[in-house]
N, C-alpha and C positions, 0 to 999 in steps of 0.2 A: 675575434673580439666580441660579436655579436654572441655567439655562444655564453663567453665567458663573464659580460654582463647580465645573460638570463639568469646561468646559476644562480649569480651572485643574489639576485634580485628575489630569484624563490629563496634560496637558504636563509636570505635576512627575514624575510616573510615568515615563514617556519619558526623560525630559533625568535623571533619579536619575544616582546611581553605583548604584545597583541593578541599575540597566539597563545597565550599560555591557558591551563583549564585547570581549576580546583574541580575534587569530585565532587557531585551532584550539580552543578553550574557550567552553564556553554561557553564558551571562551569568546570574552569580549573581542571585538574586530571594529577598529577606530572607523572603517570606513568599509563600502562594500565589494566583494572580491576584486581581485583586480581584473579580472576579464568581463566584467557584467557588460557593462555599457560600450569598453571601443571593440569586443567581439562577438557580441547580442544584437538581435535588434533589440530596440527598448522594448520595454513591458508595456502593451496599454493600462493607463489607469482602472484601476478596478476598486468597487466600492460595493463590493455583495451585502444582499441583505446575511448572510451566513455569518457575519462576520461578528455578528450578535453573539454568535457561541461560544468566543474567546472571554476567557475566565484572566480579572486580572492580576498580576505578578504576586500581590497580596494575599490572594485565594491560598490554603494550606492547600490544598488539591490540584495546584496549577500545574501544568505538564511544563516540562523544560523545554517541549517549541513554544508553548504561550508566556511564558516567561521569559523570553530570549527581545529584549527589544526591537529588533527587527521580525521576528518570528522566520529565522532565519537557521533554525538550529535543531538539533534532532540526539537527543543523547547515546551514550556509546552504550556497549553490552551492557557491562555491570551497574550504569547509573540505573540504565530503562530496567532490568530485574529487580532493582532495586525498589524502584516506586510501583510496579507491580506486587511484590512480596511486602511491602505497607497498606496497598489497597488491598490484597486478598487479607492480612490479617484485621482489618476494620471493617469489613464487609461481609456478611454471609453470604451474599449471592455473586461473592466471586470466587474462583478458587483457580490453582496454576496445578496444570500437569505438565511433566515432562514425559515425551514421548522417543528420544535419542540421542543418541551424542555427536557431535561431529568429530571429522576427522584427528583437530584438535585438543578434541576433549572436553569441548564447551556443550553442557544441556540445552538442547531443542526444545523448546515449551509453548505449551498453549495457555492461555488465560481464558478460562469458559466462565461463562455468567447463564446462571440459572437460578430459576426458584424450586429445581426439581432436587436438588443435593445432587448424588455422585450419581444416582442412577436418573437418565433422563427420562421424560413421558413419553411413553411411544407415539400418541399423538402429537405432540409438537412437533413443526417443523422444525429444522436447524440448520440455521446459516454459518458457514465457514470461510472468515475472511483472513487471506495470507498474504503477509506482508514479509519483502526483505527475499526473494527469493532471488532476485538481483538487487541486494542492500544499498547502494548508492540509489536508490527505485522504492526508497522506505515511505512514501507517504503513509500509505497504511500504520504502518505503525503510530505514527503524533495523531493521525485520526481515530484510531482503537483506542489510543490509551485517554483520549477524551470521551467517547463516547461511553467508553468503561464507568468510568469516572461519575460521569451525569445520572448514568442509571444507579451504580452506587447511591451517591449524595443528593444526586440536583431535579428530583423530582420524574424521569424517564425510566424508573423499574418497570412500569406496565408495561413496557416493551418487551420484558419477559414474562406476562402472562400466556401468551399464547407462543412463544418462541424460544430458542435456543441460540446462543450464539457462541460461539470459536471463534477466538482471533488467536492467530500465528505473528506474533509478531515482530518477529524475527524468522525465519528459515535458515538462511546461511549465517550463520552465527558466524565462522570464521571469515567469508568476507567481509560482513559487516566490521568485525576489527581494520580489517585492514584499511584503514580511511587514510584520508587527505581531502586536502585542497584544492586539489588537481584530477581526482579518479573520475570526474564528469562534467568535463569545460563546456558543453554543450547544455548544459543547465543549469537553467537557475536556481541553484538552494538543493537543499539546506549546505551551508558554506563548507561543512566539513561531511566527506561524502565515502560511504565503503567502496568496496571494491566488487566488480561485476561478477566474478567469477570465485570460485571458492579456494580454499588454502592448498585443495591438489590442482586448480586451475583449471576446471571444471564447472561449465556453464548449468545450472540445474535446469532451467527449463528449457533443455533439449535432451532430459532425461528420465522425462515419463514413460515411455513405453520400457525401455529397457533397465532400468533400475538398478544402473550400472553405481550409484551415490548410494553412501550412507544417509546422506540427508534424505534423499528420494526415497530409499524406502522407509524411514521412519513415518516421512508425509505420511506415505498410501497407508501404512499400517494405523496411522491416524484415519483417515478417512473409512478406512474397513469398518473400524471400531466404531465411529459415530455415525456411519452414511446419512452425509449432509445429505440436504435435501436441495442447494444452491451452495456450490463454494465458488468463491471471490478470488480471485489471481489480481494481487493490484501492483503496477509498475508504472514508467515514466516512459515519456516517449523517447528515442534516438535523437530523431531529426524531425525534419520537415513543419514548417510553419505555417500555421494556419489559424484560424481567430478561436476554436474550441478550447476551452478548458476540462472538460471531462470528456475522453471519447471510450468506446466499451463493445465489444461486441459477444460475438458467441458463435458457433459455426451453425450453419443453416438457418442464417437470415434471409425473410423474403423469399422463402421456398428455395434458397440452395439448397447444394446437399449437405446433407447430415445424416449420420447413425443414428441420432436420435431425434424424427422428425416432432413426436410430440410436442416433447421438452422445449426443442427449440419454437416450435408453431405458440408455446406458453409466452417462454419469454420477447418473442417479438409482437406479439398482438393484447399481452396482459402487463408485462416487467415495462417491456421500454417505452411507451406512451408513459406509464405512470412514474417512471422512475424521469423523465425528460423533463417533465411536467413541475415534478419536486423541484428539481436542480434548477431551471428555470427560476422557477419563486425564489427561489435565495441568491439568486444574481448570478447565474454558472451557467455555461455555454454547451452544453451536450450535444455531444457530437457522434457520426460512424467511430466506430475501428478502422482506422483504413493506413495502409503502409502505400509507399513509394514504390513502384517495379523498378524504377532505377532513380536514385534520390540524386543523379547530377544531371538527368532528364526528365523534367516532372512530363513534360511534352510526354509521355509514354504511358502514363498514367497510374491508376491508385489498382492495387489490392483489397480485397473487402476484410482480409485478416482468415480467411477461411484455413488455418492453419493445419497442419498433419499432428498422427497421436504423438508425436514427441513433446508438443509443447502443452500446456496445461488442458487450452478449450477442445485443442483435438482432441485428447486422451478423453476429457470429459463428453464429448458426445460418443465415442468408440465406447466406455466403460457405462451410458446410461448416468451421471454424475452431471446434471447439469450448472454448466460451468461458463465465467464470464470473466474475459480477459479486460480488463480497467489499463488503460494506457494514458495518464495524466498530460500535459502537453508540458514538454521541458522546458518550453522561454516563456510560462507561465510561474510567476513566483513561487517559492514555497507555501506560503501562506494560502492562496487562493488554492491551488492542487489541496494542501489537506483537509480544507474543510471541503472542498468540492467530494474529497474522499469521506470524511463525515456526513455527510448529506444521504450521501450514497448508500452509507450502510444503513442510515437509521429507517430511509427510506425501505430498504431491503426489507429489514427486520416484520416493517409496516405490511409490505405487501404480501411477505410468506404467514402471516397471522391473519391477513384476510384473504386470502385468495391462494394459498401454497397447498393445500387440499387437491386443487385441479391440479396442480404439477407434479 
């Protein structure tokens, strides 16, 4: 019986006019998912100074999370193409590559913003930030498509005088279709969520080393072509609670090991002071990287994230690609995780224009 009340309970949920979405518009939801509050703990209130950066519903440039009244929403494939391929054509300093197709058949793209046109300065750094490569894990995405946006219209182009920027954002294009309601009870937001793994069921990031995915190799064949000079891996956490809203690491912090001692001796003694320090100012809690050794034992203790080449920051210090794995914290609302992810990159952009020389 208990069973046959849950269906019931999801399928009316689903099939509502609650639920229903015209294109370009997030589908109103009279109240907030049903697992927030009696399977979360609550959210501490938060009141970031960040929060300044939300553009309102009235803005012709508003992303459909800042337009979502809760900011609670995150658009699907073809909406978010959509208002990327309006901004590239109003904009000269943006433009959209495609770099692959997925399994499915959907175009893998990037949105780059330069003031260099198609050929970049070899002097400029360039930052590449990838969103969606576990698409229920999309912050990046509602944070790129803002931060796009500002340097476009809202006075932030100087950000590309001395820099370069990629955002991915999208990677698994076919999990991202695959959304629901349900694909990440463990977190909060955005309400309608992809799926972790891609259309052949296939986790990408545990497929850098061997490049067993079409998506995968499209990435590296991106990355070959532009060699960032810092690429961005941004996702949400699993589990474990703790008061952090942005945690991040990279492998060979604090003198572990690492394949690429430099890179990482940069980013811990130049990137992360000044990148804490940002995130700080705008009201966000920065934090280690760090996983659970056994998340039904915390008694046992934490991981520092020093991950093997299969996953992004391994590969990236194996490959010389200095690389930083962003792990948002999942009982942290949608809203606060994307600007904390906005912060983050504009901050980037900041420090590889002054200081991305030594790196």
């Amino acid at each position: 019986m208990r069973h046959a009340l849950l269906f019931a309970a999801v399928a009316a949920l689903v099939s509502s006019p609650a639920m229903s979405q015209s294109p370009g518009r997030p589908p109103v939801l009279s109240n907030i998912a049903p697992w927030d509050q009696p399977f979360l703990p609550p959210a501490p209130a938060w009141d970031g100074a960040s929060k300044a950066l939300l553009r309102d519903a009235s803005d012709p440039w508003v992303t459909p999370f800042e337009a979502d009244r809760g900011h609670d929403f995150s658009p699907n494939y073809v909406d978010t193409r959509a208002w990327f391929d309006r901004l590239d054509a109003a904009s000269d300093l943006i433009r959209i590559e495609q770099f692959g197709v997925s399994p499915e058949g959907r175009p893998i793209y990037a949105v780059i913003a330069s003031k260099d046109g198609a050929n970049f300065d070899p002097a400029k750094p360039v930052l590449m930030i990838q969103a969606g490569i576990h698409p229920g894990e999309i912050d990046g995405k509602d944070a790129g498509m803002m931060v796009l946006r500002d340097i476009a219209f809202y006075g932030k182009d100087a950000l590309l005088d001395r820099v370069n920027l990629i955002l991915i954002p999208i990677l698994s294009v076919d999990g991202h279709e695959r959304a629901g309601a349900y694909s990440r009870p463990n977190q909060r937001g955005p309400r309608i969520q992809g799926w972790r793994n891609t259309a052949t069921n296939q986790n990408l990031n545990r497929d850098y080393l061997k490049l067993d995915q079409a998506e995968m190799r499209a990435v590296r064949g991106l990355i070959l072509k532009y060699r960032p000079d810092l690429y961005v891996d941004v996702h949400v956490t699993d589990g474990l609670d703790y008061q952090y809203d942005v945690t991040y690491g990279f492998n060979g912090e604090d003198g572990s090991f690492s394949r690429s001692p430099n890179s990482s001796a940069w980013l811990d003694t130049v990137f992360k002071p000044a990148m804490n320090a940002a995130l700080e100012r705008q009201g966000h809690i920065p934090g280690e990287l760090v996983f659970g050794i056994d998340d039904d034992e915390p008694k046992k203790g934490l991981s520092d994230g020093g991950l093997g080449e299969r996953y992004s920051n391994g590969w990236g210090a194996a490959a010389h690609v200095p690389t930083i794995l962003i792990e948002n914290h999942s009982l942290k609302p949608h809203e606060q995780r994307v600007l904390g992810t906005y912060v983050f990159i504009e901050e980037a952009m900041r420090l590889l224009a002054d200081q991305g020389a030594a790196l």
